[in-house]
C-alpha positions as CSV (number, residue, x, y, z in Angstrom):
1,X,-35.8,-83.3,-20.0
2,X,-37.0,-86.6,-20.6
3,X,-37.9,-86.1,-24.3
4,X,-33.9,-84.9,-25.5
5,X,-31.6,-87.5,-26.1
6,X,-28.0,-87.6,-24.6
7,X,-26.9,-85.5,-27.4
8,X,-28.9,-82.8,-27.3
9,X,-28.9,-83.1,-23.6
10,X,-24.8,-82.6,-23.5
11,X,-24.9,-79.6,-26.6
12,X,-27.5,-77.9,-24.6
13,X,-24.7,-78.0,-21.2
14,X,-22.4,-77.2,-23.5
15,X,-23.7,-74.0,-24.8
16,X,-24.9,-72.8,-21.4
17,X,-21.2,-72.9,-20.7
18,X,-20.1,-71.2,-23.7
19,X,-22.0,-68.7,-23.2
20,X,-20.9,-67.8,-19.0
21,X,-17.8,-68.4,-20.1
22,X,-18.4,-64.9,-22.4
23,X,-20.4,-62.9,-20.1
24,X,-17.8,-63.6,-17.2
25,X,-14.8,-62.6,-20.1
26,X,-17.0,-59.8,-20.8
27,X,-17.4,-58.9,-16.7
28,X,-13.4,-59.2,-16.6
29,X,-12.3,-57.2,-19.8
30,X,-14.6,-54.1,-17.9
31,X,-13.0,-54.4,-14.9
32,X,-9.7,-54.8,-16.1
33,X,-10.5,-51.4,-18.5
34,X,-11.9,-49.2,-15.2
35,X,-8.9,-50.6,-13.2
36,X,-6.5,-49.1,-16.0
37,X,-8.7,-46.0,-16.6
38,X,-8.0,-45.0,-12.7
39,X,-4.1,-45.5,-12.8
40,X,-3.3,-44.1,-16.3
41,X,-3.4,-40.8,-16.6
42,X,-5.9,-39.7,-19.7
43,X,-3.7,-39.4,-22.3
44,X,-5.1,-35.9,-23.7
45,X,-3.8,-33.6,-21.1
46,X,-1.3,-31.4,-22.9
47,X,2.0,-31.5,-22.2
48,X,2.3,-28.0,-20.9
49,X,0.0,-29.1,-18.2
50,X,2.3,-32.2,-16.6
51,X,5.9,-30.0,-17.7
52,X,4.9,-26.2,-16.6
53,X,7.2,-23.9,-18.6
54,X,10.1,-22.4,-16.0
55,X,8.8,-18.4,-15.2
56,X,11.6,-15.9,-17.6
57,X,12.9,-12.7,-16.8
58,X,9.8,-11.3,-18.7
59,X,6.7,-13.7,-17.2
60,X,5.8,-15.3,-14.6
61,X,3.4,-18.3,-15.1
62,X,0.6,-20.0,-13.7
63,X,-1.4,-23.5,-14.4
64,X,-5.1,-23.8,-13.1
65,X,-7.6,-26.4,-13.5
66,X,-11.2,-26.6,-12.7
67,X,-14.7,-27.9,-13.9
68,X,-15.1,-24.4,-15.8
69,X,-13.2,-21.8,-17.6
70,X,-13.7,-19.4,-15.1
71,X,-12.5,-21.8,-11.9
72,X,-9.0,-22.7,-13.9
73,X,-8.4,-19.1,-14.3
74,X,-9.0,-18.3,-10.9
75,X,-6.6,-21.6,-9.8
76,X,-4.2,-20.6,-12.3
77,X,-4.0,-16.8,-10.7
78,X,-3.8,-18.8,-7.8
79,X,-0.5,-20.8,-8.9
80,X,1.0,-17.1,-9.8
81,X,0.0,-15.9,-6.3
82,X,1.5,-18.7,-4.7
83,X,4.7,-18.5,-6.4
84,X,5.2,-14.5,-5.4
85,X,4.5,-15.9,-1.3
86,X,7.2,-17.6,-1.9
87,X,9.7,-15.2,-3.1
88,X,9.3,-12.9,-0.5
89,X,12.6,-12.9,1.5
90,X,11.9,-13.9,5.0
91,X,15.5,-11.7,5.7
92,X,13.5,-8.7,4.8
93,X,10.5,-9.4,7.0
94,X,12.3,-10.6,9.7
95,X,14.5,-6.7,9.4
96,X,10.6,-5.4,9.1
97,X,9.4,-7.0,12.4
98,X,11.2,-4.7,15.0
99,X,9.1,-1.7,14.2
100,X,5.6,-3.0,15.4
101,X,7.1,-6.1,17.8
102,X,5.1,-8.5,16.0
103,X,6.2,-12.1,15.5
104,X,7.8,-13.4,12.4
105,X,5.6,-16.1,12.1
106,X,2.1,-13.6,12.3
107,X,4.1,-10.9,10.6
108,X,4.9,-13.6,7.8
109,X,1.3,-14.4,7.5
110,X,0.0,-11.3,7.2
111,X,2.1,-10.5,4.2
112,X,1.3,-13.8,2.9
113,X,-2.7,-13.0,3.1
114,X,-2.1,-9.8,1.4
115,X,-0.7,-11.2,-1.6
116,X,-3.1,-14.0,-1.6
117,X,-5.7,-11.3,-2.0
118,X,-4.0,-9.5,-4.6
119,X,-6.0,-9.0,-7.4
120,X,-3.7,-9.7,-10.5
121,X,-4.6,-7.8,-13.6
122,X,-1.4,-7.7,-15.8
123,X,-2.0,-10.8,-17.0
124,X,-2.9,-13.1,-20.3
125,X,-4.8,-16.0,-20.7
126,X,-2.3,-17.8,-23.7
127,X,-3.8,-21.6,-23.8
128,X,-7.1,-23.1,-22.5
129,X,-8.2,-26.5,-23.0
130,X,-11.4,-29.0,-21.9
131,X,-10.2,-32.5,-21.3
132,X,-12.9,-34.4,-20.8
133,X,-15.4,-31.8,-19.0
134,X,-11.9,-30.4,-17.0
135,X,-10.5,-26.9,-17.8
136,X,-6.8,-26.2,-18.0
137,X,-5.4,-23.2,-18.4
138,X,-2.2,-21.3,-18.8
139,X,-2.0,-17.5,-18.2
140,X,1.0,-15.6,-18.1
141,X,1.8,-12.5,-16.1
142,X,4.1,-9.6,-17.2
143,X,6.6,-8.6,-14.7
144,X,6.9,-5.2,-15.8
145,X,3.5,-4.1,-16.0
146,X,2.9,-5.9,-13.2
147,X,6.3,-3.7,-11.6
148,X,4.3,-0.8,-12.6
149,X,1.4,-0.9,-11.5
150,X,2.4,-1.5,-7.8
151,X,4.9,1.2,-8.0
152,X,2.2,2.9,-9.4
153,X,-0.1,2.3,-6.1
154,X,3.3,2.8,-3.7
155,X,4.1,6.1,-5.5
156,X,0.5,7.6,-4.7
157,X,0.7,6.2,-1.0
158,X,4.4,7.5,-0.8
159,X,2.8,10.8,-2.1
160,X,0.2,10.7,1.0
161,X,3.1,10.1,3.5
162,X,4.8,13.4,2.3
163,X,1.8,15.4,2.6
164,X,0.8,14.4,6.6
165,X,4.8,14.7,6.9
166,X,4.9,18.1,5.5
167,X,6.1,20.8,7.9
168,X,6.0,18.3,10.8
169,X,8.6,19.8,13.3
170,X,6.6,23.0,13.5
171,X,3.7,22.0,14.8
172,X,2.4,21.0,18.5
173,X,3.5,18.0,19.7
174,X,0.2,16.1,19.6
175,X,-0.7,17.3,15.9
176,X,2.7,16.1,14.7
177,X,1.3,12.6,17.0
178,X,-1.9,12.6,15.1
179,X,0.1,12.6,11.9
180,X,2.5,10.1,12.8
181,X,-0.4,8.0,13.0
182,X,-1.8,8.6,10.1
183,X,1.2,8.0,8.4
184,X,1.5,4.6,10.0
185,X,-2.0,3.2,8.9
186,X,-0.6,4.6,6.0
187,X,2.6,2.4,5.9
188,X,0.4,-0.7,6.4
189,X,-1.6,0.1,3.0
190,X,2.2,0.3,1.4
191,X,3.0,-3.1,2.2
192,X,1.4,-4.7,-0.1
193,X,2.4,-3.1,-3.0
194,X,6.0,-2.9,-1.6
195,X,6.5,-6.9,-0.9
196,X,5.0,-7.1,-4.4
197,X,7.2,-5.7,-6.1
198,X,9.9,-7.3,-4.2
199,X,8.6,-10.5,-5.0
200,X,9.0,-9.9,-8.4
201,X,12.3,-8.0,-9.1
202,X,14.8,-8.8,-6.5
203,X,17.0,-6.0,-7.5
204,X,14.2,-4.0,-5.4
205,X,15.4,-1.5,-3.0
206,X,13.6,-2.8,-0.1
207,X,15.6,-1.9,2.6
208,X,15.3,2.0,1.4
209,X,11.3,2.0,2.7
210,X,11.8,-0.3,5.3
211,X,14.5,1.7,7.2
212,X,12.3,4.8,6.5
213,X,9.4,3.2,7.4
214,X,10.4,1.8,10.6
215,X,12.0,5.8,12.0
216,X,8.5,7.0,11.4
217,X,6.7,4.5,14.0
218,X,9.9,5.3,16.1
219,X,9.0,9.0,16.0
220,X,4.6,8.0,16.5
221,X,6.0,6.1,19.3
222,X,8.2,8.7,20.7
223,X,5.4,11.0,20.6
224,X,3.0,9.2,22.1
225,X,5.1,8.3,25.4
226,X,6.1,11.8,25.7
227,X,3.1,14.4,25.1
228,X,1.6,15.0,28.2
229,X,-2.7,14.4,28.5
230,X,-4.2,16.3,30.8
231,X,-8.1,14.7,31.5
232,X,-10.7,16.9,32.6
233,X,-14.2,16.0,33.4
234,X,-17.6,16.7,34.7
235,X,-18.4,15.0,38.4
236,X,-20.7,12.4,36.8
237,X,-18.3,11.7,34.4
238,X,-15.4,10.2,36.7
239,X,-16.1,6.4,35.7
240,X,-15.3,7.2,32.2
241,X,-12.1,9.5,32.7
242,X,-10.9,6.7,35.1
243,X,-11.2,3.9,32.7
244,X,-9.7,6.1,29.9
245,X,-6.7,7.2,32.0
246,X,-5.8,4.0,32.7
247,X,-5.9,2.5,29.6
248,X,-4.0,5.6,28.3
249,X,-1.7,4.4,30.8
250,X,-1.3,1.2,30.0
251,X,-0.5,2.1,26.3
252,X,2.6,4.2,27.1
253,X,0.2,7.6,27.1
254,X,1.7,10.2,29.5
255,X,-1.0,11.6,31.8
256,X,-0.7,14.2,34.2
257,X,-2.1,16.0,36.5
258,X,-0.5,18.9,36.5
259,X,-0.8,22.8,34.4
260,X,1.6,21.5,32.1
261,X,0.3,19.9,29.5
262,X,0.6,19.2,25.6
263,X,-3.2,18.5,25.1
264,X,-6.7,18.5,27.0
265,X,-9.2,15.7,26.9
266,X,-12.2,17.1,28.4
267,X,-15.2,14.6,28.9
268,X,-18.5,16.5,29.2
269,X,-22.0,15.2,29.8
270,X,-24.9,14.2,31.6
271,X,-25.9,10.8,34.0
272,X,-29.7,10.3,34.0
273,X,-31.1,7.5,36.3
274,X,-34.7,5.9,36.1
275,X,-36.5,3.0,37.1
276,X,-39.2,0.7,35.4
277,X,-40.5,-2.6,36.6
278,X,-37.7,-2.7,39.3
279,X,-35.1,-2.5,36.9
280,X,-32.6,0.6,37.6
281,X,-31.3,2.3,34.4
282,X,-28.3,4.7,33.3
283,X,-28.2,6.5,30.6
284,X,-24.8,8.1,30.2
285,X,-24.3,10.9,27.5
286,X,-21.3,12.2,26.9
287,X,-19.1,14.5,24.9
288,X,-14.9,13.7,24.6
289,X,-13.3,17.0,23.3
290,X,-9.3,17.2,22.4
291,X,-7.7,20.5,22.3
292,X,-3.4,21.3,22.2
293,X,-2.1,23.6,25.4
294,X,-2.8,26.9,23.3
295,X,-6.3,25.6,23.1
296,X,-6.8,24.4,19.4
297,X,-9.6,22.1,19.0
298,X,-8.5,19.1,17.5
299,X,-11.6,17.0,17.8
300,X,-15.1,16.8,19.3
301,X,-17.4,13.1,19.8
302,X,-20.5,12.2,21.1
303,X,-21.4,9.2,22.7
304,X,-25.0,7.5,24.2
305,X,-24.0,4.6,26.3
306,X,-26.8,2.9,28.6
307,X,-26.9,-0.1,31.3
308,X,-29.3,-1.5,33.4
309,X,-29.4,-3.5,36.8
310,X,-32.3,-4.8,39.2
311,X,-29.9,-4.8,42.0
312,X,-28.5,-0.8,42.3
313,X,-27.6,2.2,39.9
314,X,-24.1,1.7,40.1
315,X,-24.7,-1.4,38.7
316,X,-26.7,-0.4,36.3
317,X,-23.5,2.7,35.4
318,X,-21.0,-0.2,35.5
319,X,-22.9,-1.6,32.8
320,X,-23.2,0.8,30.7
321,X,-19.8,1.7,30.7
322,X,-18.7,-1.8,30.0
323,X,-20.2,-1.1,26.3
324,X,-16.9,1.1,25.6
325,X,-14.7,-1.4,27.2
326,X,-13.6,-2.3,23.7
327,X,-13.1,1.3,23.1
328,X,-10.0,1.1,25.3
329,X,-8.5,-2.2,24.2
330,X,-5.2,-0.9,22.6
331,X,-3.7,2.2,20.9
332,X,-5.5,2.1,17.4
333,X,-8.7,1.6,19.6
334,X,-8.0,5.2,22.0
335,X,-6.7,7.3,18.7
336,X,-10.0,6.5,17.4
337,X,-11.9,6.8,20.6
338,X,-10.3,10.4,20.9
339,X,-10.9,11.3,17.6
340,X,-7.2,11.7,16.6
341,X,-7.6,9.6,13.2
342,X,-7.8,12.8,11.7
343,X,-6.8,16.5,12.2
């Protein structure tokens, strides 16, 4: 420092100064840039992205995005999906509730879920774009293919109704039960296509099925309160024909105990009892046969249940037939415990 003179001393100060000056211009013009890059949208999204074209009396359509071409499909199906939840008329749920007693809000939701499953195939992808490493896409859906395919699906469920309906009134009173049932599990697989189709043309007749719909679980219920069980069993067999009886019971089955009867349930089988390494065991194997009253065998299953208890054997036989507890929980649960899911 000693060797420059004042002059060089003060240009070399004044250069330092320049040049900070730049670098801190050159720090602020970047931050100033990312600042403006984060609260202005990128220019190059399209403007059928940010103004979505209004769905026409021909299409429905639906705007995804995602970090591949696949992903904004699948968000833009999404869009469409979201847009039929919505146009589902809560009036026509809320007339739909009455025949199983559920709530409108879980009845709601599980009409919502089954459209958000829906697999939408009448559709076209008509514009795709990458904006900076992000996929948009517009698809539309046709309304009348898509009209047709679900009456397609309703017409071949509809079809299945007619068949377990078909001479009904001339059978035993538990067979036409069994079919009512059937035909309900069947009127669950309609809804989907049903609300569908609703969602999309609102000149639907939705009331037509729903009405229909909601005599035949009148009729399953009917039945069910007023054919007459008669439960027969073999002496080791008396913990399970209890705990069936009840629970038949408790679902608004009739059981009686007298010779007249619509149907049989006769629980067959064997109790064995053995011990190992102080441990008492049951092995309970059984056999639960339904006939009608002019002795028709309507179905026939087997069961193995075992338990196990280091204090006694009716311990160990309480066990074991808490393993078919969930057997009895409702009335879907005893149709299929009885084998009456089919005929």
């Amino acid at each position: 420092m000693r060797n420059l003179t004042t002059a060089n001393y003060l240009g070399l100060i004044k250069s330092r100064t320049q040049n900070s000056t730049i670098l801190f211009m050159m720090i602020l013009s970047l931050f100033l840039s990312a600042c403006a890059s984060k609260t202005k949208p990128p220019a190059e999204i399209p403007n059928w992205v940010q103004n979505p074209l209004g769905d026409t009396v021909d299409s429905i359509y639906g705007i995804g995005e995602g970090y591949s071409l696949d992903s904004a499909k699948k968000s833009a199906l999404r869009d469409i999906a979201g847009k039929l939840m919505t146009k589902v008329s809560s009036e026509s749920v809320g007339r739909a509730l009455d025949s199983n007693g559920n709530s409108s809000s879980s009845f709601q939701q599980k009409i919502n879920t089954q459209i958000e499953d829906t697999k939408l195939t009448s559709y076209e992808t008509i514009r795709a774009i990458n904006v900076n490493g992000q996929y948009y896409v517009l698809i539309d859906m046709d309304r009348k293919v898509f009209i047709k395919d679900n009456k397609n699906k309703l017409d071949e469920i509809e079809a299945k109704i007619a068949q377990e309906l078909m001479d009904i009134e001339r059978k035993n009173k538990l067979i036409q039960m069994i079919h009512y049932n059937n035909v309900i599990k069947l009127i669950e697989e309609a809804r989907r296509p049903l609300y569908l189709i609703q969602a999309v043309n609102s000149q639907f007749d939705i009331d037509a099925y729903l009405k229909k719909y909601r005599q035949y679980e009148q009729n399953e219920k009917t039945l069910s309160q007023t054919v007459r069980f008669s439960i027969k069993y073999d002496s080791d067999m008396s913990g399970i024909a209890k705990r069936l009886a009840d629970s038949m019971r408790v679902n608004g089955f009739q059981i009686t105990t007298n010779n007249k009867y619509d149907a049989i349930i006769k629980i067959s089988g064997s109790l064995k009892k053995s011990e190992a390494f102080s441990m008492k065991m049951v092995a309970i194997n059984f056999i639960v046969t339904v006939k009608t009253d002019n002795n028709q065998l309507v179905s026939s299953k087997q069961y193995n249940i075992n338990g196990s208890s280091v204090s006694s054997y009716a311990a160990g036989e309480n066990n074991a037939l808490n393993q078919i507890k969930d057997s009895f929980n409702n009335k879907l649960d005893l149709y299929s415990m009885l084998g009456l899911n089919a005929h």
